[in-house]
C-alpha positions as CSV (number, residue, x, y, z in Angstrom):
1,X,3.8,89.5,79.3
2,X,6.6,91.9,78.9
3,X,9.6,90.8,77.1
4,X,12.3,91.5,80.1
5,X,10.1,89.2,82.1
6,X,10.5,86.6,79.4
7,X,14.5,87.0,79.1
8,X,14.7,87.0,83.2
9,X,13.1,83.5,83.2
10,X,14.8,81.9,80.2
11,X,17.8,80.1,81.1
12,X,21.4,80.2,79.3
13,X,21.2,78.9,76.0
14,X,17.2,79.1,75.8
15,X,15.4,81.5,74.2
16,X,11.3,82.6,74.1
17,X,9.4,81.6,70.9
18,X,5.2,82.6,70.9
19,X,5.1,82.2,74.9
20,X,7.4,79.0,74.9
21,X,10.5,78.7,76.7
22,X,12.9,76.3,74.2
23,X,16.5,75.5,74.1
24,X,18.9,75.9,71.7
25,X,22.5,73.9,71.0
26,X,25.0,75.0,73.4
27,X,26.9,76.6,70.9
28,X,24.2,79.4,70.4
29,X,24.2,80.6,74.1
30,X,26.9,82.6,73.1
31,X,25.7,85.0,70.6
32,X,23.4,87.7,71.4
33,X,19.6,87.1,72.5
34,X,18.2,88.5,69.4
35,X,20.6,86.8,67.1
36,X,20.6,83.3,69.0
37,X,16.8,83.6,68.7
38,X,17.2,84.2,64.7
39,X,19.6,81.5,64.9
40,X,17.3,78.8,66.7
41,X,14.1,80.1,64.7
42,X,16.6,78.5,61.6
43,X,17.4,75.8,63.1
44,X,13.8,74.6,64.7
45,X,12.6,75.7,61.2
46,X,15.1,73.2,59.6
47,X,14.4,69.8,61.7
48,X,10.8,71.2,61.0
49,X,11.2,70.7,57.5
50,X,13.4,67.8,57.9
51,X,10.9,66.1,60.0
52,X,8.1,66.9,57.6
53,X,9.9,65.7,54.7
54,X,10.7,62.6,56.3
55,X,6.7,61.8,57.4
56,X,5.7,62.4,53.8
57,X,8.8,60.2,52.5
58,X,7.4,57.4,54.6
59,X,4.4,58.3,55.3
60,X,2.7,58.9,51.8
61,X,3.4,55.0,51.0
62,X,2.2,54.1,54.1
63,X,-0.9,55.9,53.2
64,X,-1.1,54.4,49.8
65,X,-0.8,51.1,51.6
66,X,-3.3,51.5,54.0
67,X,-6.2,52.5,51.4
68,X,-5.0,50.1,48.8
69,X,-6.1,47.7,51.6
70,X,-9.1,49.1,52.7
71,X,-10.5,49.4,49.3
72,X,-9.7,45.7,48.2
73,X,-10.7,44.5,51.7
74,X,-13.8,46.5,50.7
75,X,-14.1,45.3,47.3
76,X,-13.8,41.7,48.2
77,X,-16.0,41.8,50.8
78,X,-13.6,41.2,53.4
79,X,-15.0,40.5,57.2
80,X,-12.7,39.6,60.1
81,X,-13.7,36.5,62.0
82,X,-14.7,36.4,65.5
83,X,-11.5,37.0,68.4
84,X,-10.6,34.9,71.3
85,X,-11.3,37.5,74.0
86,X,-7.6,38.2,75.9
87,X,-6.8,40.1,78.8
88,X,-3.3,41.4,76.8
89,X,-4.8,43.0,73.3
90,X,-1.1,43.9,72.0
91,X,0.9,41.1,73.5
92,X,-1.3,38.6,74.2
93,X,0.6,37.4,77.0
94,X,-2.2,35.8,79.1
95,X,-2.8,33.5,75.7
96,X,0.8,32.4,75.5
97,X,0.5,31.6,79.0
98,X,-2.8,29.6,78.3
99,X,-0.9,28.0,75.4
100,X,2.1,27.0,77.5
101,X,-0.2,25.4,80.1
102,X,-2.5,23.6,77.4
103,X,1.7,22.1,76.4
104,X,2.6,21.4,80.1
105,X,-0.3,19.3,81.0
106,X,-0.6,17.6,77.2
107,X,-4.0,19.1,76.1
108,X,-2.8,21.3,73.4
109,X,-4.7,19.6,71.0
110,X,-8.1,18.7,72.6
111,X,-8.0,22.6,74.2
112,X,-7.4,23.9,70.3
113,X,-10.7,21.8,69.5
114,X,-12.9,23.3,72.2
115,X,-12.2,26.9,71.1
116,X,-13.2,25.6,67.5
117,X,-16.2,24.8,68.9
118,X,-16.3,27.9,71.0
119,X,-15.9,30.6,68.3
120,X,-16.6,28.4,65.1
121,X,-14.2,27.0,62.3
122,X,-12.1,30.1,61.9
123,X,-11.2,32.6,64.9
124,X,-8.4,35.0,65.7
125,X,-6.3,35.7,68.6
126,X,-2.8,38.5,68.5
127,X,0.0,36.6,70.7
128,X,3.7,38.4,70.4
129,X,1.9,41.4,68.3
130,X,1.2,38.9,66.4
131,X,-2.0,37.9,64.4
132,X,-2.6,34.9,64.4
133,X,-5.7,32.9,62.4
134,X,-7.1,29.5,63.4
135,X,-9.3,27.9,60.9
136,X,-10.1,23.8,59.9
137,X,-12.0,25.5,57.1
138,X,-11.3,22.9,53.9
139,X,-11.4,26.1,51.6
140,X,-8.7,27.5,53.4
141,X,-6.4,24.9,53.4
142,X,-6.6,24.7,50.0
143,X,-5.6,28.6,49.3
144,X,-2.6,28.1,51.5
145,X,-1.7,24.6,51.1
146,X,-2.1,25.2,46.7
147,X,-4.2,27.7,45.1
148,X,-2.3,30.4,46.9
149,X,0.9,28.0,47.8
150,X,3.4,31.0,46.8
151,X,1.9,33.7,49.4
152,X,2.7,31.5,51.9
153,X,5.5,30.0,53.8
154,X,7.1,28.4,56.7
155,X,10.9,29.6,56.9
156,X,10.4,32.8,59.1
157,X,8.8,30.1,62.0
158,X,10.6,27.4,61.9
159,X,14.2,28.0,60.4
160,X,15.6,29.4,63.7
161,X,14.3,26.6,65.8
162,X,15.5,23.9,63.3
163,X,18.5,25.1,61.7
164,X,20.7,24.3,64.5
165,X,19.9,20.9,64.7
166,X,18.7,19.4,61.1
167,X,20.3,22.3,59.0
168,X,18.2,24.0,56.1
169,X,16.7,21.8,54.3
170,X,12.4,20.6,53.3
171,X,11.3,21.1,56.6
172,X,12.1,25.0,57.2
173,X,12.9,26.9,54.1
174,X,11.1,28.3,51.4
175,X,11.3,29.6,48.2
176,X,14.0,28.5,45.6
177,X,15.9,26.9,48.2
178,X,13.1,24.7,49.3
179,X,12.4,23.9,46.0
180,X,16.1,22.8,45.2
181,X,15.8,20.5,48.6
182,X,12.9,19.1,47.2
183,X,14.0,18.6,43.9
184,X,16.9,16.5,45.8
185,X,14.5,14.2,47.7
186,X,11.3,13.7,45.6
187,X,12.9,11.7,43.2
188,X,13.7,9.3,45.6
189,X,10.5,8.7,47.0
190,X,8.6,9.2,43.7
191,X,9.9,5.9,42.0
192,X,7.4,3.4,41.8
193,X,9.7,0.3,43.3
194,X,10.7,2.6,46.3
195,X,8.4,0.9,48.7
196,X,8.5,-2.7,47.4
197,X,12.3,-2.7,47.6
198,X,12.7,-1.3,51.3
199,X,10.0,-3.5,52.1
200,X,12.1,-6.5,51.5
201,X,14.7,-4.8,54.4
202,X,11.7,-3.2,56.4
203,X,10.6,-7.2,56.6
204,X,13.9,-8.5,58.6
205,X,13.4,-5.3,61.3
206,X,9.8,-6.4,61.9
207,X,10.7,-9.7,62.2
208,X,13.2,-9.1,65.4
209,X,9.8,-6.8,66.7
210,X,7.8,-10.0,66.9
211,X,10.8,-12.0,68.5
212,X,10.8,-9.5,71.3
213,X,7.1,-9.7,72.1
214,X,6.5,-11.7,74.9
215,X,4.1,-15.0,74.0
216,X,2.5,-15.6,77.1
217,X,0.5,-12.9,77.0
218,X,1.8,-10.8,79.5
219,X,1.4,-6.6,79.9
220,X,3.9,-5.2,77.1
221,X,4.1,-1.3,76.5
222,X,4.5,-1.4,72.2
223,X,5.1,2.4,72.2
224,X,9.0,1.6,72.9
225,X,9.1,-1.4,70.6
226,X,7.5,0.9,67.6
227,X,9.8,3.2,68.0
228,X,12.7,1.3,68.0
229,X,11.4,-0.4,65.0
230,X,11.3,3.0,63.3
231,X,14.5,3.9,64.3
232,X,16.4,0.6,62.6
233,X,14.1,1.0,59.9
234,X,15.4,4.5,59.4
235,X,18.7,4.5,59.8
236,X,19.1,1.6,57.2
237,X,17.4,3.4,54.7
238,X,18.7,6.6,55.3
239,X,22.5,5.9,56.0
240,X,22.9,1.8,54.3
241,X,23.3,0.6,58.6
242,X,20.8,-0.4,60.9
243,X,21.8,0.4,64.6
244,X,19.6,-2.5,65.5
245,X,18.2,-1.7,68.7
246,X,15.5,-4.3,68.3
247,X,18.1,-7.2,67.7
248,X,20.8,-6.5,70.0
249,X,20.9,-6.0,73.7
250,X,23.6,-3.9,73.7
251,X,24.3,-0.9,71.1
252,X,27.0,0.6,70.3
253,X,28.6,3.8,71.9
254,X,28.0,5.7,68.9
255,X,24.3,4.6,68.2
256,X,23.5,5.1,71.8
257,X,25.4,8.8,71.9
258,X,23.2,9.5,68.6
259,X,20.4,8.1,70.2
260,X,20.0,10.2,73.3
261,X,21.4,13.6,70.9
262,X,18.4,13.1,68.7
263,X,15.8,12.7,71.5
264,X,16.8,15.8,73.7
265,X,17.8,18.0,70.0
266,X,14.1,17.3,69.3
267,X,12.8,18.5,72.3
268,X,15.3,21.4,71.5
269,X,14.0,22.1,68.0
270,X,10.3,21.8,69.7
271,X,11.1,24.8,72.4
272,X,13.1,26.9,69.9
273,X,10.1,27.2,67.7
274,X,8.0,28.0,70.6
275,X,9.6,30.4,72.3
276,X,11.6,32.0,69.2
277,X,13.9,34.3,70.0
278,X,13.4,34.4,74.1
279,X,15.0,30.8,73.7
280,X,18.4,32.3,73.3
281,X,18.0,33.9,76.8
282,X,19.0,30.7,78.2
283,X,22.3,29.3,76.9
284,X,21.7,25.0,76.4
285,X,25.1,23.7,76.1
286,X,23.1,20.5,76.3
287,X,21.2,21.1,73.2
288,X,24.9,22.4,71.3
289,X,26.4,18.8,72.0
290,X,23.8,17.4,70.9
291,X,23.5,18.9,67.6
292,X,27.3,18.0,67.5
293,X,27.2,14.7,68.0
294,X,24.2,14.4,65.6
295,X,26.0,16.2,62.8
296,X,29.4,13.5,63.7
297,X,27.0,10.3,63.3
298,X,25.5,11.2,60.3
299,X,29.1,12.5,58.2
300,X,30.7,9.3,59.3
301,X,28.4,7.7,56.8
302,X,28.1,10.4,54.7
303,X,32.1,9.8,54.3
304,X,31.0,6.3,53.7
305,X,28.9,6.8,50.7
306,X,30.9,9.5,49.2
307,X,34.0,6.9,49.3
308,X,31.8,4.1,48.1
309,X,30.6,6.2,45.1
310,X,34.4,6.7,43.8
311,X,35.1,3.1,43.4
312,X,31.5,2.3,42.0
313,X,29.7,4.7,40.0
314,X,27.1,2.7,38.8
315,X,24.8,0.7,40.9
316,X,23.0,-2.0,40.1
317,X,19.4,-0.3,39.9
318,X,17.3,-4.0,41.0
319,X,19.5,-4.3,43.8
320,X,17.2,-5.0,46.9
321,X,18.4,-2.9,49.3
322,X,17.5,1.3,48.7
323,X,19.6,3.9,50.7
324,X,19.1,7.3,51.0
325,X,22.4,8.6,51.1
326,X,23.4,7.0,48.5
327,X,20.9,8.3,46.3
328,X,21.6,12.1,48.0
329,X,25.4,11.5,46.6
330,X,24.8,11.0,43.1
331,X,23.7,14.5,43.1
332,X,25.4,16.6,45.0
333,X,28.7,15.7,46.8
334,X,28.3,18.6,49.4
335,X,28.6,17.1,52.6
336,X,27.0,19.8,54.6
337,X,24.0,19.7,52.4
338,X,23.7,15.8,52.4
339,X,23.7,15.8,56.1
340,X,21.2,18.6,56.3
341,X,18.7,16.8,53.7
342,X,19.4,13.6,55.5
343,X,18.4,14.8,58.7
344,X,15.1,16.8,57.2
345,X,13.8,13.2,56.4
346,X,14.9,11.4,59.5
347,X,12.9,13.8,62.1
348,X,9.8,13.1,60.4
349,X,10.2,9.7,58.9
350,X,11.3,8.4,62.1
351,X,8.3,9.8,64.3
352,X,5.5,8.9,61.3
353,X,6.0,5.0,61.6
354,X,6.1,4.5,65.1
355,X,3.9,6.6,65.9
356,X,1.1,5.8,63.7
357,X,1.6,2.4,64.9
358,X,1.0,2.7,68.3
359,X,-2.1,4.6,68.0
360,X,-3.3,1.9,65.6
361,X,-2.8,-0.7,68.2
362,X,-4.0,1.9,70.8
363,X,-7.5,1.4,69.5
364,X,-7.1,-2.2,68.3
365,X,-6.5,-3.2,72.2
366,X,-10.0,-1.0,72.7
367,X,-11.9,-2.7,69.9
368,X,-11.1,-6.3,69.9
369,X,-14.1,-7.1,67.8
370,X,-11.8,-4.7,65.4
371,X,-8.9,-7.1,65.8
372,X,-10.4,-10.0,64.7
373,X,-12.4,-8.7,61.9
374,X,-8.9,-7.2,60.7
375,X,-6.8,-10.5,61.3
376,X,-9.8,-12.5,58.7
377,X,-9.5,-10.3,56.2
378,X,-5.5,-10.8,57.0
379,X,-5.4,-14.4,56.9
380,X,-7.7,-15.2,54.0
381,X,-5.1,-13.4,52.0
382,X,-2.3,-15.2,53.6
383,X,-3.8,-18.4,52.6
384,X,-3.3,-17.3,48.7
385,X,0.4,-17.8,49.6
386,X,0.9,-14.0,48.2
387,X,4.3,-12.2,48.5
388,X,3.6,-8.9,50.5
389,X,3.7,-5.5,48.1
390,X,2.4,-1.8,48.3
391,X,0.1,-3.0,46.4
392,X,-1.3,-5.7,47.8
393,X,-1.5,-4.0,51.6
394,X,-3.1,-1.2,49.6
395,X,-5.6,-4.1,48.3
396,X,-6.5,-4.8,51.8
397,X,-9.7,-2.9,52.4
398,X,-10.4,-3.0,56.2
399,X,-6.9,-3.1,57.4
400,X,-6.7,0.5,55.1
401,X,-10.1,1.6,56.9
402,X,-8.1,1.0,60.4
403,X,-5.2,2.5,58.9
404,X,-7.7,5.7,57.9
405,X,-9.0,5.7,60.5
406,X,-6.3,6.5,62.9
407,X,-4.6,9.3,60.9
408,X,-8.0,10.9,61.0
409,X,-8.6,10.6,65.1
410,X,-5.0,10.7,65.9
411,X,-2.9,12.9,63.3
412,X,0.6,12.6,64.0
413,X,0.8,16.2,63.1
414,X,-2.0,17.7,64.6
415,X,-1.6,21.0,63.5
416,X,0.4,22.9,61.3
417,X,1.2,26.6,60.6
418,X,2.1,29.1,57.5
419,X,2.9,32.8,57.9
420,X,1.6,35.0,54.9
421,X,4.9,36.1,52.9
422,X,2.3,38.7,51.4
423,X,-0.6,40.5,51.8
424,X,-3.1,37.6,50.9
425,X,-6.5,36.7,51.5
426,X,-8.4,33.5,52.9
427,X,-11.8,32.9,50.8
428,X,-14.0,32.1,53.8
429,X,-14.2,32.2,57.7
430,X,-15.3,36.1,58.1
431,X,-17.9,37.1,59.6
432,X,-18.7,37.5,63.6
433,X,-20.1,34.0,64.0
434,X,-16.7,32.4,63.0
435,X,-18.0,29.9,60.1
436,X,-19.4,32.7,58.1
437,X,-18.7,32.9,54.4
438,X,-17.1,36.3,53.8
439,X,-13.0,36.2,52.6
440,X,-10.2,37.7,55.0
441,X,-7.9,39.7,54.2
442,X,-4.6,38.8,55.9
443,X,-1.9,40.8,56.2
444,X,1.9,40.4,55.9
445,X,3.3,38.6,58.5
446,X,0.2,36.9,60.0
447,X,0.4,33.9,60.8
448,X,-2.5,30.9,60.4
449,X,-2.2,27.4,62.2
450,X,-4.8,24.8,60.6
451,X,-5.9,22.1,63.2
452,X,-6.1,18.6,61.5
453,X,-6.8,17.0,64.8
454,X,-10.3,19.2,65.3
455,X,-10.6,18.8,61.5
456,X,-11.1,15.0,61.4
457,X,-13.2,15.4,64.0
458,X,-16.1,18.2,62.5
459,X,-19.4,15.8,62.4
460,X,-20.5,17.6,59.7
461,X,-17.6,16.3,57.8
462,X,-17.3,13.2,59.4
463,X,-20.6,11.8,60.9
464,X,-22.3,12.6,64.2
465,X,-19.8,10.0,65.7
466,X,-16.7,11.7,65.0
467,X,-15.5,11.3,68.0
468,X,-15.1,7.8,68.3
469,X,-13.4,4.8,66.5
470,X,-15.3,3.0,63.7
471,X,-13.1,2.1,60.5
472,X,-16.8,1.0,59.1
473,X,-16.9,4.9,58.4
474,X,-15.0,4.5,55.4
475,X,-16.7,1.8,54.0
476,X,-19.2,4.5,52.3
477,X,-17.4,7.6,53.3
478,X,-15.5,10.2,50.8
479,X,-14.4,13.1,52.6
480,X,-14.7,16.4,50.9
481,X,-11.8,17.9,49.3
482,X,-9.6,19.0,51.8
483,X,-10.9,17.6,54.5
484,X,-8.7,14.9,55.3
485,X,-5.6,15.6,55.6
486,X,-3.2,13.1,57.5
487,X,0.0,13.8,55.4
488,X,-0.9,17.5,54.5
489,X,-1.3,18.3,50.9
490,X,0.0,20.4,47.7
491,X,3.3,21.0,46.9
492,X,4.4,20.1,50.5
493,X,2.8,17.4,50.8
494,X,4.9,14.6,52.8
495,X,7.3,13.0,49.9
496,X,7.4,9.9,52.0
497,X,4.4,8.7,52.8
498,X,3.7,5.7,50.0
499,X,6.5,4.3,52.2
500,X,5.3,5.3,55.5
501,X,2.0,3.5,54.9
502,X,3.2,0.7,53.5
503,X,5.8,0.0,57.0
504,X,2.4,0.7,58.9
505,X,0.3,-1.7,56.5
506,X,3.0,-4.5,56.3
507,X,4.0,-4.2,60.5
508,X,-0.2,-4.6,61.6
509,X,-0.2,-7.6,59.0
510,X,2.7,-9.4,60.5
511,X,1.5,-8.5,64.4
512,X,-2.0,-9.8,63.6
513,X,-0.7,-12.4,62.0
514,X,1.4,-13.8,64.7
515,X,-1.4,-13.2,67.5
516,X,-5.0,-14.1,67.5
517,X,-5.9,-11.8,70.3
518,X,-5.3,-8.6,71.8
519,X,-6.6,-7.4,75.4
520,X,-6.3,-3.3,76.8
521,X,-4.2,-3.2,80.4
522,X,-4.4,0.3,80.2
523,X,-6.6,1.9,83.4
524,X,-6.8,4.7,81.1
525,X,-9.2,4.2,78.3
526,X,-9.4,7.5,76.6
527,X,-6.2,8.7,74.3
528,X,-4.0,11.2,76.4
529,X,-1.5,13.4,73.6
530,X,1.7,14.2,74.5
531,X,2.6,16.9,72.0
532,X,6.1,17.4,70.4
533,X,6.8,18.2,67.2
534,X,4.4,15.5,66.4
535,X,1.5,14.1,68.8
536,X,1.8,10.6,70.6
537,X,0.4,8.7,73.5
538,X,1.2,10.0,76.3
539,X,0.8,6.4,77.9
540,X,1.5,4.5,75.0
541,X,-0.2,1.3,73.8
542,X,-0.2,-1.4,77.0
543,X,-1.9,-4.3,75.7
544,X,-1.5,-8.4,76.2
545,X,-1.1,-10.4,72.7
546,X,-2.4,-13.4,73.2
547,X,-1.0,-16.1,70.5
């Protein structure tokens, strides 16, 4: 094509380069065609360069990256497991949706263990470009849980949705800070005389739960009544004052202001770690007071303790009464981080107690012959005129099955998550059948969720009756390593829950105890989750005691 033809259909300020018409800056239209076109050769010639320079900056690392992978992936032997088919490859938006629906009508749970039966022990899905690994593989927990403990972590998930409300603390960061938070708050639990001496408080709160159970045996809901009990039991050990919902009929203005702000900032937390960032889209002033007033409660004791502590430095170690703020101030007196640290072991030590009771009694009420079994191994004891210990409720071998037994049908956190903080690997899972032996390889930034609930319940780990409720299981049954896992395990493994089991031990003792009999007035036989940040019933425990 002749070159006039060329310079009559090139605009002002473009010019003709092999055929193409291209424009230049505005400030080259100016200057002669054949100079303009020397001009713009430069310049294209220059982001050329730059451009190139740039994709081998970057891109040569990348590279390296990439084959370093392949070749351990290769060298390991690594194999991907089997993927949930989805409709949305990169997003994965029709799975959040399913996910969102399995919350909304309380199946998350039970609708996690059919796809473990569906596409084996360990499967993969991509929500939010996301991967995401499922596994109840015992192997696996063990890499990420301990053999592999620093490659993993749980701050990038859950800080944002918790921070707000509970602060940093054991619950949501990692690294050195995590380990200075626990360093705070093992101690405390750690001492051998921590559960005997709050058991001698714990005793008094479970006393007023047996006042308030009716005696003619009449329908009562003990989902309510557990979880008051919790809560007195918590805040005495935690702040030095019960708000004793279980004794009084009224409660005060603060304790009831606390009250609701806890409930509805849980259900806060719970949504901000689902929906992450899109949370912020929606301003809840409701969830800001609440986090307010929380925050208000807790420093008023907090000022408490940290007055207390100038006029008595030492304490009198025997005394029978053990408080976790006080403990909290004799090593730091930052009142920002008591309160945060304070509040990491309230949202779980409040939930663990009265929840686990209430599904213990859940089942009692369906297995009465599992009552009274319990309540003659109970009695006998009782007529040795023994003083109630950790140790002696540990000695009691059948209420402990019950007690085992629950945690492993009901989990009161039935799953859990850790995003890789490094390219890592899990030893087993790979392979297209989904409980084949090969490693994955996981990348930075996946994310796996382990689901105890569908754990528990692999016959092959737990008997061809898995599914239902028999504490004679344990009788001759040692689960493999890693395979029962009520209170997690390694280095995060839940500081409290030598006192949690003793409450649960010492509470069932007391209840049996006081009633010979227990009868279901539930229609609804089979357990129905309602899924928080832990799992409880979504209908509670409606029984009749009958003295």
């Amino acid at each position: 094509m002749p070159s006039d033809t060329l310079r009559t259909k090139a605009p002002v300020g473009a010019f003709s380069f092999f055929g193409l018409v291209l424009e230049v800056p505005g400030a080259l239209a100016s200057y002669p065609e054949t100079q303009a076109a020397a001009l713009a050769m430069a310049w294209f010639m220059t982001v050329f360069l730059i451009a190139t320079g740039l994709l081998f900056l970057f891109g040569a690392p990348l590279s390296r990256k990439f084959r370093t992978r392949q070749n351990l992936k290769s060298r390991r032997g690594c194999q991907l497991p089997p993927s949930v088919p989805q409709q949305d490859p990169i997003f994965g938006f029709d799975l959040v949706l399913q996910q969102f629906r399995s919350l909304r009508e309380d199946q998350r749970n039970t609708s996690l263990e059919k796809q473990f039966l569906e596409y084996g022990n360990t499967f993969r899905s991509k929500t939010y470009s996301t991967t995401r690994l499922f596994t109840t593989e015992p192997k696996n927990l063990q890499a990420v849980f301990s053999t592999s403990f620093s490659s993993w972590g749980v701050q990038p998930m859950r800080l944002f949705g918790f921070e707000p409300f509970v602060g940093k603390g054991i619950m949501c960061t990692d690294g050195s800070f995590w380990e200075h938070s626990r360093a705070l708050i093992k101690p405390t639990f750690a001492k051998a005389q921590i559960a005997d001496l709050h058991l001698s408080a714990f005793a008094l709160h479970v006393q007023h739960l047996i006042e308030v159970l009716p005696q003619d045996g009449s329908t009562v809901d003990l989902q309510p009544l557990f979880a008051k009990l919790a809560l007195d039991s918590s805040t005495e050990f935690l702040f030095g004052e019960s708000v004793g919902v279980l004794k009084s009929r009224t409660v005060s203005s603060a304790a009831k202001s606390f009250l609701e702000a806890y409930n509805y900032g849980q259900q806060g937390v719970g949504r901000r770690v689902q929906l992450g960032r899109w949370a912020t889209l929606k301003v809840d002033r409701q969830f800001q007071r609440s986090c307010t007033i929380a925050h208000d409660f807790v420093d008023a004791y907090i000022r408490k303790a940290l007055l207390a502590a100038q006029f008595c430095e030492k304490q009198d170690s025997s005394s029978a009464r053990y408080v976790l703020v006080r403990e909290l101030v004799k090593e730091t007196k930052d009142r920002k981080e008591i309160r945060n640290q304070l509040l990491n072991v309230f949202l779980p030590a409040h939930d663990a107690t009265g929840v686990a009771l209430t599904n213990v009694f859940f089942h009692l009420a369906r297995h009465p012959g599992v009552y009274l079994k319990l309540r003659r191994e109970i009695v006998a004891m009782e007529d040795q005129d023994v003083k109630w210990t950790f140790e002696r409720i540990k000695s009691l071998k059948y209420l402990q099955h019950v007690i085992q037994e629950t945690f492993r049908l009901n989990p009161v956190i039935g799953t859990n998550a850790r995003m890789a903080l490094e390219d890592t690997m899990l030893p087993t899972g790979g392979g297209e059948s989904g409980n084949g032996n090969s490693p994955i390889f996981v990348h930075k930034g996946d994310i796996v969720t382990f689901s105890f609930y569908a754990l528990h319940k692999r016959k092959d780990l737990f008997g061809e009756d898995a599914d239902t409720f028999r504490p004679e299981r344990w009788e001759t049954l040692r689960p493999a390593h890693w395979s029962y896992l009520p209170f997690g395990g390694g280095p995060r493994i839940c500081p409290g829950q030598q006192l949690a089991l003793t409450e649960v031990g010492y509470s069932i003792i007391q209840i049996v105890k006081a009633f010979s009999a227990i009868e279901n007035r539930d229609q609804v036989l089979e357990f129905v989750e309602h899924y928080k940040l832990s799992t409880e019933s979504k209908n509670g425990a409606k029984v009749a005691l009958i003295a």
